[in-house]
N, C-alpha and C positions, 0 to 999 in steps of 0.2 A: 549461526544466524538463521533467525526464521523470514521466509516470504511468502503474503497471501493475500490475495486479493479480498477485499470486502467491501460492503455494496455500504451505503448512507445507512447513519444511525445503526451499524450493525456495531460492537464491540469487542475488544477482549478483555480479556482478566489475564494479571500479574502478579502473582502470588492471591494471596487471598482478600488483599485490599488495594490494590491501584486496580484503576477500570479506566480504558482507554475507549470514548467512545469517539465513530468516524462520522462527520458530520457531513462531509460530501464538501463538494469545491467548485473552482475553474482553471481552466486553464494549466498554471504550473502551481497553484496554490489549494493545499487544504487544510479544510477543518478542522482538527481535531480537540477534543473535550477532554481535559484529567483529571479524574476521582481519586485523591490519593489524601491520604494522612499530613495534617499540618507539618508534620519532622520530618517529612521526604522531603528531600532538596531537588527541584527540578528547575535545568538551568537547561536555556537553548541552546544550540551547538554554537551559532554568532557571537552570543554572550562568551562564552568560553572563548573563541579563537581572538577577539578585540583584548580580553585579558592577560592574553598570553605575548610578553615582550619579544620573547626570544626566537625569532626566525627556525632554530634548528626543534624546538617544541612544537611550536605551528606545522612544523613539516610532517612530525610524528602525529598528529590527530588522522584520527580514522576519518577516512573522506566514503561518500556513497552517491554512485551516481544512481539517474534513472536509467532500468536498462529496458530494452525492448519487449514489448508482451513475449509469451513463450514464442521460440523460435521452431520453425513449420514442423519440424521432423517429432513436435512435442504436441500440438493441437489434432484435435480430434477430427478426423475427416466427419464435414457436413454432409452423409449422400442424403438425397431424398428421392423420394420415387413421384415424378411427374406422370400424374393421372389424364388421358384422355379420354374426356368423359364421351366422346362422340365414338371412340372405339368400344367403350364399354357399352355404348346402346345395341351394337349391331349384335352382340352376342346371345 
């Protein structure tokens, strides 16, 4: 499984003919837009789990939570160098 952040209106491509573009959001809800071929069957996951009778099938669906931005020990240290310009005149 792939995971990646992407910013409004950026896209990807899926094979050579689905095009998934990301439309941007709020809150817990987003946008997104599917470019794909009339014979692609594209169903949402709710659609599938309300069709499904069987408790022990339901239990089998791949579930996906949100999970945290990257965790500390993965993000990039911000150093920045704070300039004082009143030290720099005296030189």
């Amino acid at each position: 499984m792939l995971r990646m952040s992407v910013a409004a209106e950026e896209y990807v491509m899926i094979g050579e003919n689905v095009k998934l573009v990301f439309l941007g959001g709020t809150g817990n809800h987003m946008r997104i837009m599917i470019d794909a071929p009339k014979e692609l069957n594209i169903v949402r996951s709710k659609v599938l789990e309300k069709q499904l009778q069987d408790p022990e099938l339901r239990a089998q669906m791949p579930r996906y939570y949100r999970e945290e931005e990257h965790p500390e020990k993965f993000r990039k240290k911000n150093i920045s160098i704070v300039r004082n310009p009143q030290a720099e005149s005296k030189h």
